[in-house]
gemmi code that builds the backbone of each chain (N, CA, C; Angstrom):
import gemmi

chains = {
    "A": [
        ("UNK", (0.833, -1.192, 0.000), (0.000, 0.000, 0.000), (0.875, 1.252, 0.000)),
        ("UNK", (0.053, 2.257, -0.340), (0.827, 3.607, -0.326), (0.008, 4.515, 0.572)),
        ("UNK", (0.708, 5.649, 1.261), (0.205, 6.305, 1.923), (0.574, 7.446, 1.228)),
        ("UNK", (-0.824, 8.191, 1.347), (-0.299, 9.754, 0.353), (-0.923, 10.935, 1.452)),
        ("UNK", (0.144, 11.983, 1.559), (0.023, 12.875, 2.926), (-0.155, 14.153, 2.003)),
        ("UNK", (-0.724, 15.035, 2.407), (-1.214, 16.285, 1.127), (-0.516, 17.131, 2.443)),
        ("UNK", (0.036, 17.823, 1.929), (0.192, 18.457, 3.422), (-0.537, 19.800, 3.533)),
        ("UNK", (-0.494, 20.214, 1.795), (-1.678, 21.703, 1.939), (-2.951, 21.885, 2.171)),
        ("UNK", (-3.551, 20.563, 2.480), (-5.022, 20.324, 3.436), (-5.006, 20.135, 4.578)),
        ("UNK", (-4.068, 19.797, 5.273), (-3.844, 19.200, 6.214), (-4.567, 20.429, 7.266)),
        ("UNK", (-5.389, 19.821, 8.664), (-6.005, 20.794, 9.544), (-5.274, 20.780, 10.928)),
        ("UNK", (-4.345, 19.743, 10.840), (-3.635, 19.514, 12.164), (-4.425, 19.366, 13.375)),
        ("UNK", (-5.440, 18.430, 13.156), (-6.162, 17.862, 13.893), (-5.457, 16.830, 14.770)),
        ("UNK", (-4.582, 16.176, 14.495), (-3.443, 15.266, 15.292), (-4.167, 13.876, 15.498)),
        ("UNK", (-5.165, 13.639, 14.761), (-5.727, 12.209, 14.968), (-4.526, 11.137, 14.923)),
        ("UNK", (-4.113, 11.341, 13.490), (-3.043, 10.538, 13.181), (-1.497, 10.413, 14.416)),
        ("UNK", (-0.998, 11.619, 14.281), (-0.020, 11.540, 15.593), (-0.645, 11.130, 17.056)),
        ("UNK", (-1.900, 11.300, 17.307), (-2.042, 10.970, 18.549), (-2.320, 9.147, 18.786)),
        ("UNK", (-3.218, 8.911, 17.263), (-3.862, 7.523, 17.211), (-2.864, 6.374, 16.902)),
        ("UNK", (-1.689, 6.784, 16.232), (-0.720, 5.611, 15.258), (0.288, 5.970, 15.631)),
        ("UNK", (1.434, 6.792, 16.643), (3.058, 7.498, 16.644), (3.368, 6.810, 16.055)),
        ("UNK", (3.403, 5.411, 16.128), (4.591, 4.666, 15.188), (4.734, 4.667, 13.905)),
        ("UNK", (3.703, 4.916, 13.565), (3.475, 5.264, 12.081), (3.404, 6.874, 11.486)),
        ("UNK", (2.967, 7.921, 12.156), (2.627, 9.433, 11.804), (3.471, 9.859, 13.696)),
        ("UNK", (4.518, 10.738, 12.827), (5.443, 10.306, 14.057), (6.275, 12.427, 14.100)),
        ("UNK", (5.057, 12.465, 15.339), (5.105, 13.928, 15.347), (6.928, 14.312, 15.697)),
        ("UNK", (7.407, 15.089, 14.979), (9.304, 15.770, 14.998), (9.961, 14.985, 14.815)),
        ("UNK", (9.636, 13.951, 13.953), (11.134, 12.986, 13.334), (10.417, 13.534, 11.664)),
        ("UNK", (11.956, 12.892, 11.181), (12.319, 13.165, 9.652), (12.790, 12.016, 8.785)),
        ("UNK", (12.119, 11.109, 7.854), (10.309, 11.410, 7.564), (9.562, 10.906, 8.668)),
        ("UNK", (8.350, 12.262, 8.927), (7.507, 11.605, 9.811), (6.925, 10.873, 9.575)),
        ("UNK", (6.347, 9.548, 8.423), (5.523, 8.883, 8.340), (6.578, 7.639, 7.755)),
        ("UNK", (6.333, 6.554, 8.712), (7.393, 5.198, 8.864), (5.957, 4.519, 8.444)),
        ("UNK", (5.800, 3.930, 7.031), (4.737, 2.983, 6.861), (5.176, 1.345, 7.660)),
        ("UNK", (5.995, 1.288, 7.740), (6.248, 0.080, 8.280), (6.135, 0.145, 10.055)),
        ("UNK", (5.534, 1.128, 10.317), (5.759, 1.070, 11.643), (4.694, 0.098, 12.382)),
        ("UNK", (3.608, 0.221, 11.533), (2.192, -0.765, 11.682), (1.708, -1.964, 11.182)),
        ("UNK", (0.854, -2.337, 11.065), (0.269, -3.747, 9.535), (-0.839, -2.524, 9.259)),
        ("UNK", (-0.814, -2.916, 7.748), (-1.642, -2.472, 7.059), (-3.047, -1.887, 7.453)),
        ("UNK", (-3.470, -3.155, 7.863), (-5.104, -2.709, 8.851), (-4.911, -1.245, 9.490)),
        ("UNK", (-4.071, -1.677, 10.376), (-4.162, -0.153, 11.414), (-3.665, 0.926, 10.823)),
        ("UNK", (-2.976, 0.738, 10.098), (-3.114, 2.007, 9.004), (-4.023, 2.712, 8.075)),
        ("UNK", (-4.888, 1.954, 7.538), (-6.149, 2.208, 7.124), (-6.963, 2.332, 8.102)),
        ("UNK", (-6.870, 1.955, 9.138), (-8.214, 2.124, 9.894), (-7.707, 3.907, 10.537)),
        ("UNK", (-6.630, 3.859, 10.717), (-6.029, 5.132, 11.475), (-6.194, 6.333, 10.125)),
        ("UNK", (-5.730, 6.559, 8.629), (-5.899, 6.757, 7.464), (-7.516, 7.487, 7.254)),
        ("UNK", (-8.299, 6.533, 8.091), (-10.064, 6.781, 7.602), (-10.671, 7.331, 8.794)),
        ("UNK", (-9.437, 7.618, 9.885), (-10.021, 9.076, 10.967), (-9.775, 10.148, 10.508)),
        ("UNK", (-8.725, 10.332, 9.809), (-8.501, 12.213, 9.129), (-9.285, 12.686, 8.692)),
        ("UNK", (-9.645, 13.641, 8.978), (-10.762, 14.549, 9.023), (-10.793, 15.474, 8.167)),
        ("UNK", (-9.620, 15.516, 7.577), (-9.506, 16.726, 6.260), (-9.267, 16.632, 5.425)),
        ("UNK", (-8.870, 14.682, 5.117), (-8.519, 14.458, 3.682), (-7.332, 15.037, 3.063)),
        ("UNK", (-6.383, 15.386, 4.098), (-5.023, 15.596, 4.006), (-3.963, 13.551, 3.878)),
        ("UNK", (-4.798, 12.998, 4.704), (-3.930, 11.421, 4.595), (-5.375, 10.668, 4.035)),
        ("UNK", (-5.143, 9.848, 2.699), (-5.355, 8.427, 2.048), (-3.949, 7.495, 1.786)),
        ("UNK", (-4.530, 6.614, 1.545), (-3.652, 5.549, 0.863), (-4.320, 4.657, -0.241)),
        ("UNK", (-3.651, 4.575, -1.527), (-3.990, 3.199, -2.279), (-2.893, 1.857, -1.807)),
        ("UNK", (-3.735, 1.257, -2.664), (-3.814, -0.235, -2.672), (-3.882, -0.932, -3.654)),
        ("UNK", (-3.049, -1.528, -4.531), (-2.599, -1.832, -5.482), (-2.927, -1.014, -6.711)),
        ("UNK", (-2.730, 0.356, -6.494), (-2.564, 1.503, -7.627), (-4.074, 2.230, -7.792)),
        ("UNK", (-4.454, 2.022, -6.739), (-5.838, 2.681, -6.358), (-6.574, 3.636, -5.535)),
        ("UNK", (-6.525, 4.410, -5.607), (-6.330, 5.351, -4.233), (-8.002, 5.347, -3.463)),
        ("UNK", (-7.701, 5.789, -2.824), (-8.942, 4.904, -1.501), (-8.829, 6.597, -0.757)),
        ("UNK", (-9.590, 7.611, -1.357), (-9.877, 9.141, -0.584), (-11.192, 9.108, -0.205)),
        ("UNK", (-12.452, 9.132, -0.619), (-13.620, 9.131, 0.070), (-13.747, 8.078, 0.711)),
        ("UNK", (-14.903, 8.286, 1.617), (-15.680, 7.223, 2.724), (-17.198, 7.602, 2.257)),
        ("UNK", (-17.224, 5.937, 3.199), (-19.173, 5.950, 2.633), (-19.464, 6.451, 3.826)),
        ("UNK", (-20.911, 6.793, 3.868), (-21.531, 7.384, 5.260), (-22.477, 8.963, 4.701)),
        ("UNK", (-23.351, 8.853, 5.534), (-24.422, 9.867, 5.733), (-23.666, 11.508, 5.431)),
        ("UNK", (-24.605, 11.856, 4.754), (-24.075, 13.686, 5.334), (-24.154, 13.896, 6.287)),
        ("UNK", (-23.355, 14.597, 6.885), (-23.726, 15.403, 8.364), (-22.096, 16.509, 8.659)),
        ("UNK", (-22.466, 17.533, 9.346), (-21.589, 18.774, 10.069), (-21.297, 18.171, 11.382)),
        ("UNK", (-19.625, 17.882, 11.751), (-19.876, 17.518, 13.415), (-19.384, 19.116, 13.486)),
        ("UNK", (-19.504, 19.603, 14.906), (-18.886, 20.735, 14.994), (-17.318, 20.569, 16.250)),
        ("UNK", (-16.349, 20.527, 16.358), (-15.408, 20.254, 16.971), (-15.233, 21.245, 18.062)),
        ("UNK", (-14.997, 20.571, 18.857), (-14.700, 21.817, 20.657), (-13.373, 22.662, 20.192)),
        ("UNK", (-13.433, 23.699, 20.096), (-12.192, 24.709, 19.840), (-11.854, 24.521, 18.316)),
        ("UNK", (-12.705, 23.798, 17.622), (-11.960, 23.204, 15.915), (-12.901, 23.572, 15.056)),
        ("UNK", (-12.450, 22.941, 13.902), (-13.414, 23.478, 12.876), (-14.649, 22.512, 12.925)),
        ("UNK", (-15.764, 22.818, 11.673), (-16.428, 22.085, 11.371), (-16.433, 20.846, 10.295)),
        ("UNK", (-16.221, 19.696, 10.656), (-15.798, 18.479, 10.328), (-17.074, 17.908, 9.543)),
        ("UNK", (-16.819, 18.042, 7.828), (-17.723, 17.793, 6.799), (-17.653, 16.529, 6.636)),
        ("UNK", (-18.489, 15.334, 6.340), (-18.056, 14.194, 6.082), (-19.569, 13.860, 5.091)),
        ("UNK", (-19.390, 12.920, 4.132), (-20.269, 12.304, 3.640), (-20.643, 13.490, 1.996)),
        ("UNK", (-19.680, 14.165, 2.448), (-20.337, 15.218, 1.050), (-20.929, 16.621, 1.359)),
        ("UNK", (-20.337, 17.723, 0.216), (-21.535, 18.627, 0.771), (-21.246, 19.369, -0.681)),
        ("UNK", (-21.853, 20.448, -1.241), (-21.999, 20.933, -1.927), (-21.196, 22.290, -1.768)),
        ("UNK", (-20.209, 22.611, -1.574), (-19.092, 23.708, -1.364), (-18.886, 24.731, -2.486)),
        ("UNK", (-19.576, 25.509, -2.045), (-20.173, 26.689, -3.995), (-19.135, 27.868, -3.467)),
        ("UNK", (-18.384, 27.778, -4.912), (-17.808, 29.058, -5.104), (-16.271, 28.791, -4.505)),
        ("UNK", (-15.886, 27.650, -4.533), (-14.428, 27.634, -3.418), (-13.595, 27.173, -4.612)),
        ("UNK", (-11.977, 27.247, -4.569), (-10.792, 26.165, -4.903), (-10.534, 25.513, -4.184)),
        ("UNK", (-10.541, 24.525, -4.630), (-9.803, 23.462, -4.080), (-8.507, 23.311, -3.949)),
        ("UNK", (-7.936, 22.342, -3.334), (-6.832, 21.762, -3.506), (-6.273, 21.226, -4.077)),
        ("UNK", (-5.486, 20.648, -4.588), (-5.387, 19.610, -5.405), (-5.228, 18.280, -4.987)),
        ("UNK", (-6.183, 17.506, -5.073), (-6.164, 15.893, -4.221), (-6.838, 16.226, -3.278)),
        ("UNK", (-7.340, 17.148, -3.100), (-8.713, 17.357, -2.103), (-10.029, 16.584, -2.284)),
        ("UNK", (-10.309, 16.024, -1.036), (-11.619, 15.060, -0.753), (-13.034, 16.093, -1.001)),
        ("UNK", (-13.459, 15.684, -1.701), (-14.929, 16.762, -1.604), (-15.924, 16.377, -0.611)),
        ("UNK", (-15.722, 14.869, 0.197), (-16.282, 13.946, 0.107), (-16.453, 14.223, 2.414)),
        ("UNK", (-14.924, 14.670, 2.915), (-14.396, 14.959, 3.896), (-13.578, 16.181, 4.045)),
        ("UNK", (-14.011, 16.960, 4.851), (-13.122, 18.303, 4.782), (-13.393, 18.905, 6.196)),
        ("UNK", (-12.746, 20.199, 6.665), (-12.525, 20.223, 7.604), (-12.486, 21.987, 7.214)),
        ("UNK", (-13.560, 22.827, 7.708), (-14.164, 24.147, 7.307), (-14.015, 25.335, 8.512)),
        ("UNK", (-13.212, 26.275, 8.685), (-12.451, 26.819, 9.591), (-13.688, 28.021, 10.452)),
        ("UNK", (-13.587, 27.572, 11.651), (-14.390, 28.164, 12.470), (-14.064, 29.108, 13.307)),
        ("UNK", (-13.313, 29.591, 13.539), (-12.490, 30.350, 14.402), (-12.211, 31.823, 13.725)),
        ("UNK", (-12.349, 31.886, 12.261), (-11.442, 32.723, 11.737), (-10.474, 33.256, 11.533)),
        ("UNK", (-9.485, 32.911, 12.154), (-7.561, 32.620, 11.596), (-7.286, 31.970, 10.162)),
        ("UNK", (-7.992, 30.996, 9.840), (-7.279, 30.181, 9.464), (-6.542, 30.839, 8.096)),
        ("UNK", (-5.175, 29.826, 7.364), (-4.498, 30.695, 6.644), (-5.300, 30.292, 5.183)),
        ("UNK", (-5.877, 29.295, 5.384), (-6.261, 28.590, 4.089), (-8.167, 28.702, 4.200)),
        ("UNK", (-8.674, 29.541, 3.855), (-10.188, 29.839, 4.319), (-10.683, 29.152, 3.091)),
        ("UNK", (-11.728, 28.834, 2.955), (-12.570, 28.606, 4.032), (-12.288, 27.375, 4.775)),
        ("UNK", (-11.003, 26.755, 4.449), (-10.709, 25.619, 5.225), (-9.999, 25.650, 6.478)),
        ("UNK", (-9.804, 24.779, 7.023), (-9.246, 24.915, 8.165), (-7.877, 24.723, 7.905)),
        ("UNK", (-7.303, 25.692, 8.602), (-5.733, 24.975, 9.045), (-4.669, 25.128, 10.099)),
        ("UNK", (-5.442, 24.999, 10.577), (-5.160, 24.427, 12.499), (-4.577, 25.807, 13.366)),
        ("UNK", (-5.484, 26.925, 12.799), (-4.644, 28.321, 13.620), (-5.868, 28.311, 14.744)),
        ("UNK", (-6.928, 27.666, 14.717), (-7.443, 27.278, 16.003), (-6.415, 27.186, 17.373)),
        ("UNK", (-5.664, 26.378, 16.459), (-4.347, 25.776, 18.324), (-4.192, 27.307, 19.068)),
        ("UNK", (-4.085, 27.962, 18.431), (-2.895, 29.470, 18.825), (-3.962, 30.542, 18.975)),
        ("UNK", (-5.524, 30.293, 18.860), (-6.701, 31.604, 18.673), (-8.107, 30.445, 19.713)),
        ("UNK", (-8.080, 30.408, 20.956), (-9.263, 29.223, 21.214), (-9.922, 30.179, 21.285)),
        ("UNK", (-11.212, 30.004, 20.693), (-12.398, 31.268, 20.548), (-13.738, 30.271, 21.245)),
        ("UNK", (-13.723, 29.177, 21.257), (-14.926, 28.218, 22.178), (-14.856, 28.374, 23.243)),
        ("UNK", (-14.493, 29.142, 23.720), (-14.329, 28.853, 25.543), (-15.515, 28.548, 26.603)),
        ("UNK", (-15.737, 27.636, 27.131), (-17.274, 27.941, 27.691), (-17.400, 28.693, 28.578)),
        ("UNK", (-18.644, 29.523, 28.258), (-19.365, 30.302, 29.362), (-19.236, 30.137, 30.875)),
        ("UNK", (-18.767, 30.887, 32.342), (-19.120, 30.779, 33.357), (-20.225, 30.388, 33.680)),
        ("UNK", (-20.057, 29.452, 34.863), (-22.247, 29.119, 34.924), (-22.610, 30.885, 36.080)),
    ],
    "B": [
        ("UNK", (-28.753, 7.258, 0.646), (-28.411, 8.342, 1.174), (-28.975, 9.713, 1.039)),
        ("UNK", (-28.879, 10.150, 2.632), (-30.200, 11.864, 2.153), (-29.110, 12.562, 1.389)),
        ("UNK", (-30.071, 14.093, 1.107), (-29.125, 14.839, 0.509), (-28.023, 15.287, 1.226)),
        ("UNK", (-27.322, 15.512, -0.076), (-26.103, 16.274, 0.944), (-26.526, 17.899, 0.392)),
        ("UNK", (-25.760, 18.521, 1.990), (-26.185, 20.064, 1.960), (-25.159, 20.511, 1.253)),
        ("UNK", (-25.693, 21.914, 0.798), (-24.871, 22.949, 0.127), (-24.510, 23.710, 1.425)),
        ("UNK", (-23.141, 24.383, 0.835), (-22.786, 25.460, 1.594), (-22.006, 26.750, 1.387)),
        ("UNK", (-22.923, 27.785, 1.233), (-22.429, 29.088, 0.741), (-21.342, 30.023, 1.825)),
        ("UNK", (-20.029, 29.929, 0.948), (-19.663, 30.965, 2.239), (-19.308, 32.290, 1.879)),
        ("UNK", (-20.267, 33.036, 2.876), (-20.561, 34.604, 2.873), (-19.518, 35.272, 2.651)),
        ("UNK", (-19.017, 36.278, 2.218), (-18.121, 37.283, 2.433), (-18.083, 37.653, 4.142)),
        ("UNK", (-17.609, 38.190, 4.501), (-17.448, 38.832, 6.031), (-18.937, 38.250, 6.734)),
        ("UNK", (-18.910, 36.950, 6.691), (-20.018, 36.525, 6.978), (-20.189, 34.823, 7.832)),
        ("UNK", (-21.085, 34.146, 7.553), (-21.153, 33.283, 7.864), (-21.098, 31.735, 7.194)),
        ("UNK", (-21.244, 30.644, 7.299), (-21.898, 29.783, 6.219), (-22.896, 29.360, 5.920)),
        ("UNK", (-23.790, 29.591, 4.804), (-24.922, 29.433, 4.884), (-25.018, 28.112, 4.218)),
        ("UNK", (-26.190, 27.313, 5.373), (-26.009, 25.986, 5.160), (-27.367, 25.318, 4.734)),
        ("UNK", (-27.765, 24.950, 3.604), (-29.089, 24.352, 3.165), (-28.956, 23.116, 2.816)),
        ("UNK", (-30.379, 22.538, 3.318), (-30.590, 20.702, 3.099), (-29.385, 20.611, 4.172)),
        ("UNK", (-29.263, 20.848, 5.095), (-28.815, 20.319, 6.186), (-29.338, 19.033, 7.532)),
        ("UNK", (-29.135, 18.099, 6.974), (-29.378, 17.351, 7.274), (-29.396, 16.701, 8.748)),
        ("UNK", (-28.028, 16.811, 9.261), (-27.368, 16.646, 10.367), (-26.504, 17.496, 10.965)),
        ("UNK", (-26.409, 18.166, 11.915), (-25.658, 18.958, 12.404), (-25.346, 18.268, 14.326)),
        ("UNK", (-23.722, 17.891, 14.647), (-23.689, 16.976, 15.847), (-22.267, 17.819, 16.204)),
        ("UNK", (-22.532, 17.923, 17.884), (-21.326, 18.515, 18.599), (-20.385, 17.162, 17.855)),
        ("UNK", (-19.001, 16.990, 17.723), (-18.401, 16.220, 17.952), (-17.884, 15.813, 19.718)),
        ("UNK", (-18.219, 16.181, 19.931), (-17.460, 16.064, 21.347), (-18.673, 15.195, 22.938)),
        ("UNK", (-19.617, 15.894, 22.333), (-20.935, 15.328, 23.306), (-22.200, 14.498, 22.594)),
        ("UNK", (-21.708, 14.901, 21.306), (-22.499, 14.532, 20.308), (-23.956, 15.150, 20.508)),
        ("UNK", (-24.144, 16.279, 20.839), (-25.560, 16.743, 20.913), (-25.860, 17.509, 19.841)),
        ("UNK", (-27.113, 16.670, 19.243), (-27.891, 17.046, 17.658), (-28.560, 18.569, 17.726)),
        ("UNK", (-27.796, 19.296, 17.005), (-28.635, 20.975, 16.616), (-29.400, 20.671, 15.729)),
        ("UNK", (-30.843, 20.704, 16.817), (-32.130, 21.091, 15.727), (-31.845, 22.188, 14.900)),
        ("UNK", (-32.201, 21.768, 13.456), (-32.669, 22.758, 12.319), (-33.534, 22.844, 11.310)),
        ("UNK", (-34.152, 23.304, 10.781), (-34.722, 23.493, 9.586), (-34.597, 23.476, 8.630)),
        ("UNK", (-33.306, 22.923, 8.578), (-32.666, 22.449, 7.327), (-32.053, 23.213, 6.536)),
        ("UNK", (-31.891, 24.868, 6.922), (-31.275, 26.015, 6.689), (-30.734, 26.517, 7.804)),
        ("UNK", (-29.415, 26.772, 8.038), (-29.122, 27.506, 8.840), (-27.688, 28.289, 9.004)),
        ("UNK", (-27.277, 29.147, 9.395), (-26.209, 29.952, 9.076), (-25.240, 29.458, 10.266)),
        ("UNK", (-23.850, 29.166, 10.086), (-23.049, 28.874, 10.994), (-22.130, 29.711, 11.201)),
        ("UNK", (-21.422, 30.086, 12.401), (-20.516, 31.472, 12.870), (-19.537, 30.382, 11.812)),
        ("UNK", (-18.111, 31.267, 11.288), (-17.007, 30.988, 10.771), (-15.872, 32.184, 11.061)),
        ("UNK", (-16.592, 33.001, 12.541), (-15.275, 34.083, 12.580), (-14.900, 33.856, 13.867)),
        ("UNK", (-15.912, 33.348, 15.089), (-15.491, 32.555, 16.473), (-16.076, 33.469, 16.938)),
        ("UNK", (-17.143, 34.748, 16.622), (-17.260, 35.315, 17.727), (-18.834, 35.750, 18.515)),
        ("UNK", (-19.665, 34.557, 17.576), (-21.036, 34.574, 17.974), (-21.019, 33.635, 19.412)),
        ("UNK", (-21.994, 34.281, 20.121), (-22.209, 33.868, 21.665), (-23.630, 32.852, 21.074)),
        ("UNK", (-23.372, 32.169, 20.143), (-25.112, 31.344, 20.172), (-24.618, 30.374, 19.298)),
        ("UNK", (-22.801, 29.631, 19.340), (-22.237, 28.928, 18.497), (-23.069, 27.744, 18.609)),
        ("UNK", (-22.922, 26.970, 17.502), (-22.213, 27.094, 16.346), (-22.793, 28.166, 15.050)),
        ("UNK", (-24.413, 28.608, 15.681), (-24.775, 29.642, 15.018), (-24.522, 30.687, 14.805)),
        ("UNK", (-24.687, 31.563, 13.542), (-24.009, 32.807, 13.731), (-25.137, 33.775, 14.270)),
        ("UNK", (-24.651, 35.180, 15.246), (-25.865, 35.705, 15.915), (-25.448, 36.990, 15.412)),
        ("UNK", (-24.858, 37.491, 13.975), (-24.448, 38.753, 13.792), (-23.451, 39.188, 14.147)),
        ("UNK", (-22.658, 38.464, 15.376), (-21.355, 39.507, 16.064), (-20.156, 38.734, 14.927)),
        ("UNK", (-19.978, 39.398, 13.498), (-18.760, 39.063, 13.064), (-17.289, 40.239, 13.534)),
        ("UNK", (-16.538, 39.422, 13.495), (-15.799, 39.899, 13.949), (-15.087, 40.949, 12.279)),
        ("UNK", (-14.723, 42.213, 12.762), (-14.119, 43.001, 11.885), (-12.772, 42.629, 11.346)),
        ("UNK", (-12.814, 42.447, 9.982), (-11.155, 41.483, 8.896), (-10.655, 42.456, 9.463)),
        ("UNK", (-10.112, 43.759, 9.788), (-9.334, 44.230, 9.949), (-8.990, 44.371, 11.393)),
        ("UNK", (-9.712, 44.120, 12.564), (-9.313, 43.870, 13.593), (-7.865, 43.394, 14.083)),
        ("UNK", (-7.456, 43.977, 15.325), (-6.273, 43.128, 15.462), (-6.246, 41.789, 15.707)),
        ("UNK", (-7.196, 40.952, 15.932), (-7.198, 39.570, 16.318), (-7.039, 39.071, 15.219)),
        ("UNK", (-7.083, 39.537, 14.150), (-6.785, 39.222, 12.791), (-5.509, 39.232, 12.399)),
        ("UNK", (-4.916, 40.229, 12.686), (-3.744, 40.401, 12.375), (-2.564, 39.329, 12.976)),
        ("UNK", (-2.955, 38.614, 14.041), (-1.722, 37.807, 14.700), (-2.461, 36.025, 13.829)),
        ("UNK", (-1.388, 35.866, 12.766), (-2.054, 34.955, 12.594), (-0.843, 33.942, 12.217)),
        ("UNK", (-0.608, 32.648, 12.396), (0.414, 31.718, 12.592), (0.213, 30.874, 12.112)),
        ("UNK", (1.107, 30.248, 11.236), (1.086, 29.071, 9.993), (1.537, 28.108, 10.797)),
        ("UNK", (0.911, 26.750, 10.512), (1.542, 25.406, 10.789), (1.552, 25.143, 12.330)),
        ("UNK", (0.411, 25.551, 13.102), (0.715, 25.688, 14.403), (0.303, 24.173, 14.975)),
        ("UNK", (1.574, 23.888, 15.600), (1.696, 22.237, 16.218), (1.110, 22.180, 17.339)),
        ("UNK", (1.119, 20.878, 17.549), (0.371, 20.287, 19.482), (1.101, 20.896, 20.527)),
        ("UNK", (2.271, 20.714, 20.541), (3.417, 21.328, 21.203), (3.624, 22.989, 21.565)),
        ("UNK", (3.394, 23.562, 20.370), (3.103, 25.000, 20.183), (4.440, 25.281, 20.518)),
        ("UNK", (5.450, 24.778, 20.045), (6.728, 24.612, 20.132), (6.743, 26.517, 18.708)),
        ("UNK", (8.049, 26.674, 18.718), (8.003, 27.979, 17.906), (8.888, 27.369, 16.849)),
        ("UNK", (9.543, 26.096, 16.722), (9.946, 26.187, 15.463), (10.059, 24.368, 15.322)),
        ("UNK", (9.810, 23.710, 14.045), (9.574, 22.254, 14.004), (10.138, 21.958, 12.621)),
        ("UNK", (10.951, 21.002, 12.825), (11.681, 20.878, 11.443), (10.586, 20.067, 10.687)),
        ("UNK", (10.269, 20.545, 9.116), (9.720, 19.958, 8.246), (10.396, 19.579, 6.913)),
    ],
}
model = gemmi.Model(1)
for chain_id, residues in chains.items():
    chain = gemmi.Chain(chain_id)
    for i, (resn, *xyz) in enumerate(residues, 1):
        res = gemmi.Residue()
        res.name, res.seqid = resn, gemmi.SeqId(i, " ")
        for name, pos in zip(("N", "CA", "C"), xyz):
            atom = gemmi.Atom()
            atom.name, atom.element = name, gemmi.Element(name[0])
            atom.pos, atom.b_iso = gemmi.Position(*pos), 0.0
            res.add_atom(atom)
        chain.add_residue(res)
    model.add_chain(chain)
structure = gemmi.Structure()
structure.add_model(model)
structure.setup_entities()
């Protein structure tokens, strides 16, 4: 299999570094050791990214969308996490961008609008209310 | 599969979201009733999130102005790539 890392989508959501180190391996050089895992857990870890910054093919096939319902999750301090499709009028894309999964910047920092790209970390604008 | 929603995004504005189907905290997972139209904050500074309630924040503001590329978990100030 191949793992393909986009890095100009990327939302720095840290699923991957937090879910797989051995494999997406936050301050080493290259950070991504495919051999660090079996296959499975790489795909299964691969189909948490949330921004369609990491797929992988499989025997010369690339494997970027997921099946599943429309729906908006909205993320605590993060963006809004598109999955299943949405109809995104009037934007550029990326190139190798998921239409399918994306990750839509809520905070208003971000450098890459309307997408996210992780200037959430450095701007937390969710803070909850005092009771 | 239902539809999937469109989503317009405003100038100095919000996202306007139609055929919205599902809308879920990620975190508690609690479902925002809607009507299947509804406008979502995208500047952080509506008090009625994830909706927008009018308070956009001004592009030229200084909170605008401090803005930081590539920002890590660590929040370390410099990361070899």
């Amino acid at each position: 299999m191949t793992i393909h890392d986009n890095r100009g989508i990327c939302a720095h959501a840290a699923r991957c570094t937090d879910g797989l180190k051995e494999v997406f391996r936050l301050g080493t050089e290259p950070w991504i050791d495919p051999n660090g895992a079996d296959a499975d857990a790489i795909i299964a870890q691969v189909n948490q990214c949330p921004s369609g910054a990491l797929s992988y093919s499989v025997d010369g096939v690339e494997h970027r969308d997921r099946e599943g319902d429309p729906m908006i999750l909205v993320a605590p301090n993060g963006p809004y996490a598109i999955f299943g499709g949405a109809d995104l009028q009037d934007v550029t894309w990326g190139d190798g961008a998921s239409h399918e999964h994306f990750d839509l910047c809520r905070c208003g920092h971000s450098t890459n609008k309307p997408f996210c790209s992780g200037a959430h970390w450095n701007h937390p604008f969710d803070v909850p209310k005092p009771d | 599969m239902s539809q999937k929603p469109t989503i317009v995004v405003k100038k100095n504005g919000p996202y306007v979201v139609t055929d919205c189907q599902m809308l879920k905290g990620l975190a508690d997972g609690t479902v925002y009733e809607t009507s299947g139209t509804v406008a979502l904050c995208r500047c952080g500074a509506s008090s009625n999130k994830p909706f927008c309630d009018g308070t956009h924040v001004p592009s030229g503001s200084p909170t605008r102005r401090r803005r930081t590329i590539c920002p890590t978990r660590e929040k370390t100030t410099s990361v070899p790539r």
